[in-house]
mmCIF file of the N, C-alpha and C atoms, coordinates in Angstrom:
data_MODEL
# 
_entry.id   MODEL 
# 
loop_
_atom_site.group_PDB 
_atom_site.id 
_atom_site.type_symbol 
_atom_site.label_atom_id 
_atom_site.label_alt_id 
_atom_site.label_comp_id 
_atom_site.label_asym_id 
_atom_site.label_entity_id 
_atom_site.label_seq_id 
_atom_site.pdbx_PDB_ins_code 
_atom_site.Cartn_x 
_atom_site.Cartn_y 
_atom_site.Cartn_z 
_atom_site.occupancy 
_atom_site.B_iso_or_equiv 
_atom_site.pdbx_formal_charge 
_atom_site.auth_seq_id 
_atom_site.auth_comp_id 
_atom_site.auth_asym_id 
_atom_site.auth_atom_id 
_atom_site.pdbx_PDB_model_num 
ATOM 1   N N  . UNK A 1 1  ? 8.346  166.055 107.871 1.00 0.00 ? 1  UNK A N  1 
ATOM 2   C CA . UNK A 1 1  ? 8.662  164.660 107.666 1.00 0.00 ? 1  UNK A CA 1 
ATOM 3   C C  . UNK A 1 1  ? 9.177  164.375 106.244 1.00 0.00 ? 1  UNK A C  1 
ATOM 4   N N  . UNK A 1 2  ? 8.878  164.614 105.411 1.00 0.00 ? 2  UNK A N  1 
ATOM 5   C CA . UNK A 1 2  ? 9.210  164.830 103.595 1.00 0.00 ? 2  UNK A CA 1 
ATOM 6   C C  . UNK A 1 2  ? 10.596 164.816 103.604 1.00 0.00 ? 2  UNK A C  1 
ATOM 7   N N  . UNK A 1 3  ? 11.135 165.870 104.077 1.00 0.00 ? 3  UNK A N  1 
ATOM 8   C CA . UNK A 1 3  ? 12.594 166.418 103.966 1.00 0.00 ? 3  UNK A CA 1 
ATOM 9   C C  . UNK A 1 3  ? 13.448 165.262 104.950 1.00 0.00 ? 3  UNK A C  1 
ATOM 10  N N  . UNK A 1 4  ? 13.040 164.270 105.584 1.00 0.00 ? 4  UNK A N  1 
ATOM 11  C CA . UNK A 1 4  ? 13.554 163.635 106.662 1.00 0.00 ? 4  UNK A CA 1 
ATOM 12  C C  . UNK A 1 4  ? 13.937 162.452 105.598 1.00 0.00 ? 4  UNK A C  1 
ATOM 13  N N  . UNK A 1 5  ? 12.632 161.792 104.605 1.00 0.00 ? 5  UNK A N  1 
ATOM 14  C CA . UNK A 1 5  ? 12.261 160.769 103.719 1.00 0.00 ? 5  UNK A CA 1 
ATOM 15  C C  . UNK A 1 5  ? 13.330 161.052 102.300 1.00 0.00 ? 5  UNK A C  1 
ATOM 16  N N  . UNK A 1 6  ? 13.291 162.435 102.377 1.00 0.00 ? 6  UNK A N  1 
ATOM 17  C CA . UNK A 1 6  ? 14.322 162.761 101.207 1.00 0.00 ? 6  UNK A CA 1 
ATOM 18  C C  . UNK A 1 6  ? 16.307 162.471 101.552 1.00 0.00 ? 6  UNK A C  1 
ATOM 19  N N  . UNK A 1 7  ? 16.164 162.785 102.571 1.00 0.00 ? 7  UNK A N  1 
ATOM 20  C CA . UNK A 1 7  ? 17.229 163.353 102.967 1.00 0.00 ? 7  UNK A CA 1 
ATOM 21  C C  . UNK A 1 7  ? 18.015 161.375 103.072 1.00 0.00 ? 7  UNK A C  1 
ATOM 22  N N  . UNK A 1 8  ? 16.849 160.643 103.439 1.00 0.00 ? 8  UNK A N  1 
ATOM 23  C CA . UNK A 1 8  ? 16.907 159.519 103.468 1.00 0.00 ? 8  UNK A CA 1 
ATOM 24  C C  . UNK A 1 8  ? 17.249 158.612 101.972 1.00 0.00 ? 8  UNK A C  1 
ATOM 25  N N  . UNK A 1 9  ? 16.794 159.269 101.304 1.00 0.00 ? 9  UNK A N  1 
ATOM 26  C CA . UNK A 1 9  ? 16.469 158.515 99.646  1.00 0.00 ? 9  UNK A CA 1 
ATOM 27  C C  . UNK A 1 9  ? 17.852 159.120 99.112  1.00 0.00 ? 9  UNK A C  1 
ATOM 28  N N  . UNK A 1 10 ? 18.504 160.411 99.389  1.00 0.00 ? 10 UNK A N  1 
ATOM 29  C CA . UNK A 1 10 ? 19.667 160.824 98.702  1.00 0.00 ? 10 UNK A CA 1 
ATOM 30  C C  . UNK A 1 10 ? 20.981 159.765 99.435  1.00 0.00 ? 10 UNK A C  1 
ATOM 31  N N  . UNK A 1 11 ? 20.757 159.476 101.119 1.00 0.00 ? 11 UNK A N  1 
ATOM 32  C CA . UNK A 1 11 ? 22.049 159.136 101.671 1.00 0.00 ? 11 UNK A CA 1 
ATOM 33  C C  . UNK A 1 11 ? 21.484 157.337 101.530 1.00 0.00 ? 11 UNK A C  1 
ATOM 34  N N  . UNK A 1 12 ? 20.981 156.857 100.824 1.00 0.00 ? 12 UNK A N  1 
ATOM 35  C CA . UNK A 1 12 ? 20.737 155.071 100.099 1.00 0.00 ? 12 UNK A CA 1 
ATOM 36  C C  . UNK A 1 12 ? 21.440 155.319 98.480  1.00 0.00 ? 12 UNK A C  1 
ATOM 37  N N  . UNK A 1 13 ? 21.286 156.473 98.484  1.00 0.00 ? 13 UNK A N  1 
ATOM 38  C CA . UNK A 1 13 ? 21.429 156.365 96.457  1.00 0.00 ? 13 UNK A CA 1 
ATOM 39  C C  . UNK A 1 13 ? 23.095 156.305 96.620  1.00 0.00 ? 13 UNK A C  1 
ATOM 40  N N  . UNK A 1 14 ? 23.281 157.683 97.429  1.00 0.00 ? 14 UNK A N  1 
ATOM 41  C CA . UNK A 1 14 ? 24.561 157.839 97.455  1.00 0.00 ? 14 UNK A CA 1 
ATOM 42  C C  . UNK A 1 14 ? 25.797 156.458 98.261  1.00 0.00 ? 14 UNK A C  1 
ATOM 43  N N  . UNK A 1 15 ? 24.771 155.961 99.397  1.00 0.00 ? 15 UNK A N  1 
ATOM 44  C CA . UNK A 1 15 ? 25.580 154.417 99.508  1.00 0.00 ? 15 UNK A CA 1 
ATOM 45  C C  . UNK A 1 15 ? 25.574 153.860 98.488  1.00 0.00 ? 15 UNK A C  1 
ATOM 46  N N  . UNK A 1 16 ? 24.715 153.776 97.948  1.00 0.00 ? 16 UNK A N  1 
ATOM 47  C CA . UNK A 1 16 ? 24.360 152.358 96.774  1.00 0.00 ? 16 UNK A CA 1 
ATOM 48  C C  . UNK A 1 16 ? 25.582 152.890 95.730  1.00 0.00 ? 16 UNK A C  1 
ATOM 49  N N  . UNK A 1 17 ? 25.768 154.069 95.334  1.00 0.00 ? 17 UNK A N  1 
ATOM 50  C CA . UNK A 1 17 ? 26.837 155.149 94.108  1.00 0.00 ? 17 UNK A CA 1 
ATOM 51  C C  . UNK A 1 17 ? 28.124 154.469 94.791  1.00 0.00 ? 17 UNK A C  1 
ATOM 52  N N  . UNK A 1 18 ? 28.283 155.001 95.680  1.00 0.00 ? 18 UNK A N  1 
ATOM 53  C CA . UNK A 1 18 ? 29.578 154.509 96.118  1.00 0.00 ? 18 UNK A CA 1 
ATOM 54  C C  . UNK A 1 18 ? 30.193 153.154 96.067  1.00 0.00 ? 18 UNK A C  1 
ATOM 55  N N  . UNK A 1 19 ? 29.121 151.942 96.200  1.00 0.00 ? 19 UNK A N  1 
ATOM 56  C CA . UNK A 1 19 ? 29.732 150.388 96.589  1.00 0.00 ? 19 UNK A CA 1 
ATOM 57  C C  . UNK A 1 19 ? 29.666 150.393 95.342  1.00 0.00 ? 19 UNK A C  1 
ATOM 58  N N  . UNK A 1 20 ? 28.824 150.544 93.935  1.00 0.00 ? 20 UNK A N  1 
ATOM 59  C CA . UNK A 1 20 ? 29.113 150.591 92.753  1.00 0.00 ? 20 UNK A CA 1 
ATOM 60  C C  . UNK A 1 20 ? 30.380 151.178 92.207  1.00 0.00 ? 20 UNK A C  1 
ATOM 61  N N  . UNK A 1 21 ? 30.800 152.182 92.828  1.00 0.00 ? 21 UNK A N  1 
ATOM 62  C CA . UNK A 1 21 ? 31.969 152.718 92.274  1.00 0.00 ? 21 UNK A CA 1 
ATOM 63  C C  . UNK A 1 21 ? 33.284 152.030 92.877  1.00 0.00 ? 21 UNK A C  1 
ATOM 64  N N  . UNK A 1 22 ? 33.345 151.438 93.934  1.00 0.00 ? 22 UNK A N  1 
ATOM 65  C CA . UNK A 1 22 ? 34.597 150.735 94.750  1.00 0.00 ? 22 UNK A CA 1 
ATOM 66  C C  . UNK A 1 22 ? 34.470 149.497 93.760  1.00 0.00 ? 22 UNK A C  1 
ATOM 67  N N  . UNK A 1 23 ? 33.638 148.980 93.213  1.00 0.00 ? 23 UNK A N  1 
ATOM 68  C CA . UNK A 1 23 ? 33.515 147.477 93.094  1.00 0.00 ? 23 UNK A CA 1 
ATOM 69  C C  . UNK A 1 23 ? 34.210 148.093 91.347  1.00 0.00 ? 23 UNK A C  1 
ATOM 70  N N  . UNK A 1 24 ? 33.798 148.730 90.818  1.00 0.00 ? 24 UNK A N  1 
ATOM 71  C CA . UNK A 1 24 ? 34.444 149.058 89.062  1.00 0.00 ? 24 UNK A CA 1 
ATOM 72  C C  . UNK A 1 24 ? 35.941 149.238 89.894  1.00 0.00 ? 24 UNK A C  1 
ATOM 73  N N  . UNK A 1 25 ? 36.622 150.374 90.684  1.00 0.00 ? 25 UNK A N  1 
ATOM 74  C CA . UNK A 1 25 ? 37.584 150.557 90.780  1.00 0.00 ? 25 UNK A CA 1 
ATOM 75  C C  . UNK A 1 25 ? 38.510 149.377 91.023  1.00 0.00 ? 25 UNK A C  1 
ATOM 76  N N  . UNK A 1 26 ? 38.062 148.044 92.057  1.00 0.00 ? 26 UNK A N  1 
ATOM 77  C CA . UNK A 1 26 ? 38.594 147.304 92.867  1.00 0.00 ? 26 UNK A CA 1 
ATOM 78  C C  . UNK A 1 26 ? 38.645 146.404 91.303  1.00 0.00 ? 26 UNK A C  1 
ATOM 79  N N  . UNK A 1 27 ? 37.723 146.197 90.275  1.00 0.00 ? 27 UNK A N  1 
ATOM 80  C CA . UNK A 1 27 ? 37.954 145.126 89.154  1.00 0.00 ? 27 UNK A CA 1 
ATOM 81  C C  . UNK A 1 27 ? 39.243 145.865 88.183  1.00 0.00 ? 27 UNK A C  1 
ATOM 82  N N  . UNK A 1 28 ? 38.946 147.304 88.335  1.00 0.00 ? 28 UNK A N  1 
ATOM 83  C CA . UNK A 1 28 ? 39.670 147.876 87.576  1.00 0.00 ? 28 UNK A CA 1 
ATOM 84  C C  . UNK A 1 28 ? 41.499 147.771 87.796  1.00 0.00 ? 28 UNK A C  1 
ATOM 85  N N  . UNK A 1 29 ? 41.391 147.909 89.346  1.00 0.00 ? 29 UNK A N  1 
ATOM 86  C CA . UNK A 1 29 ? 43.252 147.740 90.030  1.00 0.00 ? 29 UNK A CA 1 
ATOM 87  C C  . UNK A 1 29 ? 43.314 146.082 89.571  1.00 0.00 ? 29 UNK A C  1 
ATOM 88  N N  . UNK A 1 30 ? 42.828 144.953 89.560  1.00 0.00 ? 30 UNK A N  1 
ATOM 89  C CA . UNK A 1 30 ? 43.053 143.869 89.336  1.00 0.00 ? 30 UNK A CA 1 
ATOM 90  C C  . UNK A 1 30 ? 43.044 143.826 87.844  1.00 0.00 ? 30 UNK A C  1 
ATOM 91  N N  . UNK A 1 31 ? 42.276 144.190 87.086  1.00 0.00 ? 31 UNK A N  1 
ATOM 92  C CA . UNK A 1 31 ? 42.795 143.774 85.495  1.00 0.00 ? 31 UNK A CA 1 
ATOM 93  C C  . UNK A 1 31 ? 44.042 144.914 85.194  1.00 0.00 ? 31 UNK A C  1 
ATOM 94  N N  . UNK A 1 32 ? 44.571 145.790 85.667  1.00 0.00 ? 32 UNK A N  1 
ATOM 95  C CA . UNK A 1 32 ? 45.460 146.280 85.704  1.00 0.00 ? 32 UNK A CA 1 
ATOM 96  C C  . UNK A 1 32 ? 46.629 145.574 85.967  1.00 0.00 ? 32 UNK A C  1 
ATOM 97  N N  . UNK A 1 33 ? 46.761 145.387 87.410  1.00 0.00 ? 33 UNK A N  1 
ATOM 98  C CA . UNK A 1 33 ? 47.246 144.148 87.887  1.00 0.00 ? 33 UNK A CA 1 
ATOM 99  C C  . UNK A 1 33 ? 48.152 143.007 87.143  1.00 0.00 ? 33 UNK A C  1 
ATOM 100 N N  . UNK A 1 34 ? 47.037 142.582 86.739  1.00 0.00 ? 34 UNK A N  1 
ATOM 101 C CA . UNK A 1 34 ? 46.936 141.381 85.465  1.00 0.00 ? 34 UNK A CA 1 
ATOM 102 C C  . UNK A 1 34 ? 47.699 141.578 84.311  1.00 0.00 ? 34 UNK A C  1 
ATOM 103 N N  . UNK A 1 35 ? 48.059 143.213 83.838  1.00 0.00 ? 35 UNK A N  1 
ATOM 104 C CA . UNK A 1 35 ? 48.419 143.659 82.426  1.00 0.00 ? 35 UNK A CA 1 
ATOM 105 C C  . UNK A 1 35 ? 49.996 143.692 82.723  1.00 0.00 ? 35 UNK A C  1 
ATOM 106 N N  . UNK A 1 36 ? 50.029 144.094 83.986  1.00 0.00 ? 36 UNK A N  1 
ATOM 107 C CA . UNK A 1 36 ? 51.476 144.556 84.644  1.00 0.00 ? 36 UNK A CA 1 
ATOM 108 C C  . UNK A 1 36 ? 52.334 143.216 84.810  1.00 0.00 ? 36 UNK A C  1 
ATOM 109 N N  . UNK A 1 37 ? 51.955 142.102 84.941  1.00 0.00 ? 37 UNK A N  1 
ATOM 110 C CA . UNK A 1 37 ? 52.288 140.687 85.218  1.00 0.00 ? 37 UNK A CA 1 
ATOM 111 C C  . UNK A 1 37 ? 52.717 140.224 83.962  1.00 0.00 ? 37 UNK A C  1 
ATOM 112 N N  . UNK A 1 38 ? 51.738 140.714 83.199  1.00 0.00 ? 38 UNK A N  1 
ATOM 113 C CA . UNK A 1 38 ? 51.696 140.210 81.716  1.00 0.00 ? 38 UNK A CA 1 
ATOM 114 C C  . UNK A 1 38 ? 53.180 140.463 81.281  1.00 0.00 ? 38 UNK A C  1 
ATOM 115 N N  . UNK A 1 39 ? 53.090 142.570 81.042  1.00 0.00 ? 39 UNK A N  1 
ATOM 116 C CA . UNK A 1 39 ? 54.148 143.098 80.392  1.00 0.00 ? 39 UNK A CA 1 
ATOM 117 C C  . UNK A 1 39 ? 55.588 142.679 81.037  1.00 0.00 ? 39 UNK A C  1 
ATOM 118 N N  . UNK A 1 40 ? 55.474 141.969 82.426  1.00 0.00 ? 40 UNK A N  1 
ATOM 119 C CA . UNK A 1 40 ? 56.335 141.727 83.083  1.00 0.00 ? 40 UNK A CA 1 
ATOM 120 C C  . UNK A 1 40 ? 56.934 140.798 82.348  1.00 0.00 ? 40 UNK A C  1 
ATOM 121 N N  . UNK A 1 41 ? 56.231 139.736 81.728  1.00 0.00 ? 41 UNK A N  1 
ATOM 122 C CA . UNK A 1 41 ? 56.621 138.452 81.444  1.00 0.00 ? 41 UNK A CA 1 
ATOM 123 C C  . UNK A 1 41 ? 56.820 138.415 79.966  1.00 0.00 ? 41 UNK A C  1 
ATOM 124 N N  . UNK A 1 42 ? 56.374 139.577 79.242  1.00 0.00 ? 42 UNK A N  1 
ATOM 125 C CA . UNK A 1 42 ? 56.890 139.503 78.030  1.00 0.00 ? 42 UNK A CA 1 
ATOM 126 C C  . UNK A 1 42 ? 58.599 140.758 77.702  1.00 0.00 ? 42 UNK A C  1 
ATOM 127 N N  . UNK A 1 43 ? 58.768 140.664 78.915  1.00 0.00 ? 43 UNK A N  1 
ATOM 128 C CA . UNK A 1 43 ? 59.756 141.914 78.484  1.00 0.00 ? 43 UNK A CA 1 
ATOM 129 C C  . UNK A 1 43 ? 60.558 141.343 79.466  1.00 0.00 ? 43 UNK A C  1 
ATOM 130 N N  . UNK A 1 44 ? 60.761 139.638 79.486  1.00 0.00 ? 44 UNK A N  1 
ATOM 131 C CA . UNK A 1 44 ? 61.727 139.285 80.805  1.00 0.00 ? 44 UNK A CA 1 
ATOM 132 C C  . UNK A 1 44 ? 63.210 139.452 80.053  1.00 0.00 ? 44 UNK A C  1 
ATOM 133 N N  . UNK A 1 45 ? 63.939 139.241 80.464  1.00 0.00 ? 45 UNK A N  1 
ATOM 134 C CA . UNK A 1 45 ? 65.589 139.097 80.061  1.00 0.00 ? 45 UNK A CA 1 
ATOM 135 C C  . UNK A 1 45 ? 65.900 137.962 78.636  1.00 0.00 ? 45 UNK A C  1 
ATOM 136 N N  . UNK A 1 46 ? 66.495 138.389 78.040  1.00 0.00 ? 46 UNK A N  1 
ATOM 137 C CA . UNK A 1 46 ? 66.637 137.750 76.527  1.00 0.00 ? 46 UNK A CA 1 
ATOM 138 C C  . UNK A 1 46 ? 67.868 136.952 76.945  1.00 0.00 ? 46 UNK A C  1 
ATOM 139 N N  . UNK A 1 47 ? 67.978 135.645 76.512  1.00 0.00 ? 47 UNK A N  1 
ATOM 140 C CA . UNK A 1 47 ? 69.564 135.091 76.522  1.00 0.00 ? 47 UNK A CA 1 
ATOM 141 C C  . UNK A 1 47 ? 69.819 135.626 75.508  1.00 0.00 ? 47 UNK A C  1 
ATOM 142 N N  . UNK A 1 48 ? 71.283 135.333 76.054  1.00 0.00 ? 48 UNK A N  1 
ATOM 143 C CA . UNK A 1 48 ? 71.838 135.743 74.486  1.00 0.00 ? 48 UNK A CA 1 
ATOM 144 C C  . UNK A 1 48 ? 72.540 134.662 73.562  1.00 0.00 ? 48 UNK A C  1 
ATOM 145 N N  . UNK A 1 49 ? 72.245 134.004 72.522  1.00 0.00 ? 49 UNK A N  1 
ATOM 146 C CA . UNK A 1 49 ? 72.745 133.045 72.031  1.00 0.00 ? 49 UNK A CA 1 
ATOM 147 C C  . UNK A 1 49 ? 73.933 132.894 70.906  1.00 0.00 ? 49 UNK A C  1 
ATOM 148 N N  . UNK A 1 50 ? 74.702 134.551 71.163  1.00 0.00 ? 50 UNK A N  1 
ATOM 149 C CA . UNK A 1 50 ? 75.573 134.428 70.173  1.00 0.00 ? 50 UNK A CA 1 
ATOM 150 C C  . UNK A 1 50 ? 75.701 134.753 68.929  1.00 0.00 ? 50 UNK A C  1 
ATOM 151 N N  . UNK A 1 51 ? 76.579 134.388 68.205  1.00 0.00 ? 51 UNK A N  1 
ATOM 152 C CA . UNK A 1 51 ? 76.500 134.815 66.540  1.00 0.00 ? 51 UNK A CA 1 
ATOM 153 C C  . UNK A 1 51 ? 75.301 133.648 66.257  1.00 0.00 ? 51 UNK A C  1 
ATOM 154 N N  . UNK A 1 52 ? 74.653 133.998 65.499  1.00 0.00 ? 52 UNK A N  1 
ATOM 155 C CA . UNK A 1 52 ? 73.444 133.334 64.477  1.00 0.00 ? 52 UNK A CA 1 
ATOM 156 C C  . UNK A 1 52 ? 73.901 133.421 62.878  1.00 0.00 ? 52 UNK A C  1 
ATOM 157 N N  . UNK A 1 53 ? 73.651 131.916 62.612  1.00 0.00 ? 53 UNK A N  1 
ATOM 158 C CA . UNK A 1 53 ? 74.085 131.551 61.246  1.00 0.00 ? 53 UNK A CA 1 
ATOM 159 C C  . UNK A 1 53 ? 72.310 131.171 60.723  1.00 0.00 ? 53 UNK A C  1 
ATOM 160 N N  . UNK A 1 54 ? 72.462 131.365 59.522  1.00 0.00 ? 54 UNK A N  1 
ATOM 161 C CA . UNK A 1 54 ? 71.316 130.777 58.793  1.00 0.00 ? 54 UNK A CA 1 
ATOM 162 C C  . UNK A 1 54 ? 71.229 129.341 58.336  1.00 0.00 ? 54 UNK A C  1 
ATOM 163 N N  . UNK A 1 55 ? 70.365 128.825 58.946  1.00 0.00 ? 55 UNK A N  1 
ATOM 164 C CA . UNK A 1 55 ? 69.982 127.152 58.768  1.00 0.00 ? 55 UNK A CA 1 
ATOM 165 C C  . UNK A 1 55 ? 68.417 126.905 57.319  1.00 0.00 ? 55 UNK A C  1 
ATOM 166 N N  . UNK A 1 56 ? 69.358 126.707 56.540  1.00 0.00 ? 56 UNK A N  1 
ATOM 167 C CA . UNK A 1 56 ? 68.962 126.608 55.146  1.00 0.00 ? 56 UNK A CA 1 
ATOM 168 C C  . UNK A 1 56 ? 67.301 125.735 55.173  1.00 0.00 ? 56 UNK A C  1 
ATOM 169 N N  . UNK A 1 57 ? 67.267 124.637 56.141  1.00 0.00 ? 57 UNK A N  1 
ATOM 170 C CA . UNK A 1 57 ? 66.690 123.431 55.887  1.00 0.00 ? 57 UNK A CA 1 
ATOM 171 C C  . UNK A 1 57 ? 65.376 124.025 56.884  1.00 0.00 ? 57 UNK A C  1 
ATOM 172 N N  . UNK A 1 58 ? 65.502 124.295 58.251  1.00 0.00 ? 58 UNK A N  1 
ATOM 173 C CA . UNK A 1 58 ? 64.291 124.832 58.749  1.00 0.00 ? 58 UNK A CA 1 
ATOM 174 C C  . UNK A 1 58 ? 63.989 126.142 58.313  1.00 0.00 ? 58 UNK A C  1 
ATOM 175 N N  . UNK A 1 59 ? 64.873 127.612 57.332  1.00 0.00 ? 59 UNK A N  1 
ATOM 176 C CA . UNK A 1 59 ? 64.264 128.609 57.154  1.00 0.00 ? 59 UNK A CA 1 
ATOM 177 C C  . UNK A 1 59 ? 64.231 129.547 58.623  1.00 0.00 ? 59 UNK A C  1 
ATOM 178 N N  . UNK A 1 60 ? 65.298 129.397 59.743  1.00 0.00 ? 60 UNK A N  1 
ATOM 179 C CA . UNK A 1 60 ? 65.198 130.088 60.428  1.00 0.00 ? 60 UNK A CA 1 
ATOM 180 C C  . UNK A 1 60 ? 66.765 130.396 61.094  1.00 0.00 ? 60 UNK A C  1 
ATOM 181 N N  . UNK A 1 61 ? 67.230 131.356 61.862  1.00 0.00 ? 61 UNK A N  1 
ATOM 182 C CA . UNK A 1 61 ? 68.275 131.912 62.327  1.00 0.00 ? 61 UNK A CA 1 
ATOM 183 C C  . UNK A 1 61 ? 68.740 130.819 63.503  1.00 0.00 ? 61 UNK A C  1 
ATOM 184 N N  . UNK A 1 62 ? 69.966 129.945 64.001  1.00 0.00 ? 62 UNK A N  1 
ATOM 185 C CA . UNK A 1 62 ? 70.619 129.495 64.893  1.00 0.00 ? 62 UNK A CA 1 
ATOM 186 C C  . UNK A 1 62 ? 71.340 129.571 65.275  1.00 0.00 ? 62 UNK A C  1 
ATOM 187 N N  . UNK A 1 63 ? 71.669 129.102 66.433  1.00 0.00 ? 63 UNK A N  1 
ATOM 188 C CA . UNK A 1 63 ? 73.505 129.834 66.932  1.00 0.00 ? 63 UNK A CA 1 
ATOM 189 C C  . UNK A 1 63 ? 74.047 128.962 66.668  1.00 0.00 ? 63 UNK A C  1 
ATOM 190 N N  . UNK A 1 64 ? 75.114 129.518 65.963  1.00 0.00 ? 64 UNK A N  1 
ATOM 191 C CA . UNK A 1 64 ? 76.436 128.855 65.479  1.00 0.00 ? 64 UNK A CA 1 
ATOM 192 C C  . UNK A 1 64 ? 76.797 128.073 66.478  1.00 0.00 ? 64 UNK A C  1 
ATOM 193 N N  . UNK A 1 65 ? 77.041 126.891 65.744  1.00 0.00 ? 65 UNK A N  1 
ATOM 194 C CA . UNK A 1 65 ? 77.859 125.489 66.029  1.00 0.00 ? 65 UNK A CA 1 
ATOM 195 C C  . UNK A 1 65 ? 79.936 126.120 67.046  1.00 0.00 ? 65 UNK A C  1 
ATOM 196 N N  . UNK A 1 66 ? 79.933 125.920 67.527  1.00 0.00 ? 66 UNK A N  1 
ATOM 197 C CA . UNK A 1 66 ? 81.341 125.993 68.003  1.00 0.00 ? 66 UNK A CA 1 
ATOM 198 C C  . UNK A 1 66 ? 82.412 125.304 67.388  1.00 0.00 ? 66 UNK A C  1 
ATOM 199 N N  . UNK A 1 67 ? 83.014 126.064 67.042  1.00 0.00 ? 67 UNK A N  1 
ATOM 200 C CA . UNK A 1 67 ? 84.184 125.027 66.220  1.00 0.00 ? 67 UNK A CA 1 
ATOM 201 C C  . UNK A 1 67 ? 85.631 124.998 67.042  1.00 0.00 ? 67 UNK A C  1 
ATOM 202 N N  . UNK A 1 68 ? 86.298 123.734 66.859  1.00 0.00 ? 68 UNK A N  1 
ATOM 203 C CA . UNK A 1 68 ? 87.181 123.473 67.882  1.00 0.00 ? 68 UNK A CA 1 
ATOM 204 C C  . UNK A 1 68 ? 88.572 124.108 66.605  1.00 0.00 ? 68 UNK A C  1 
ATOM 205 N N  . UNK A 1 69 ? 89.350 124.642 67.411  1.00 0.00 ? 69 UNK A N  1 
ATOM 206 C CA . UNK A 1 69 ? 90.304 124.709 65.841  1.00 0.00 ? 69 UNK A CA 1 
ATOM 207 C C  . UNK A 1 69 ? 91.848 124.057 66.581  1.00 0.00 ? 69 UNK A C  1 
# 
């Protein structure tokens, strides 16, 4: 009977191992997930705005004004 009680206590541990390990993996594919969405959205398509002139007054780069000639 011992070996019946054992055999019992290894195949609970080993359920219990397993739903612990699906549940890290299953959080793990979702914050993954999450990173991939991310990098998605920081690496989307750049416009392109042209020649850039320097704008003295805000201290930052703009696209040139169009000039009619």
């Amino acid at each position: 009977m011992p070996p019946v009680i054992l055999f019992a206590l290894i195949g609970a541990a080993g359920i219990a191992g397993y739903k612990i390990w699906s549940g890290l993996m299953d959080q793990a594919q979702s914050l993954r997930g999450k990173d991939a969405s991310q990098m998605r959205r920081a690496t989307a398509p750049v416009r392109d705005l042209g020649n850039l002139e320097w704008d003295e007054g805000s201290g930052v780069y703009r696209p040139r004004a169009k000039r009619e000639t």
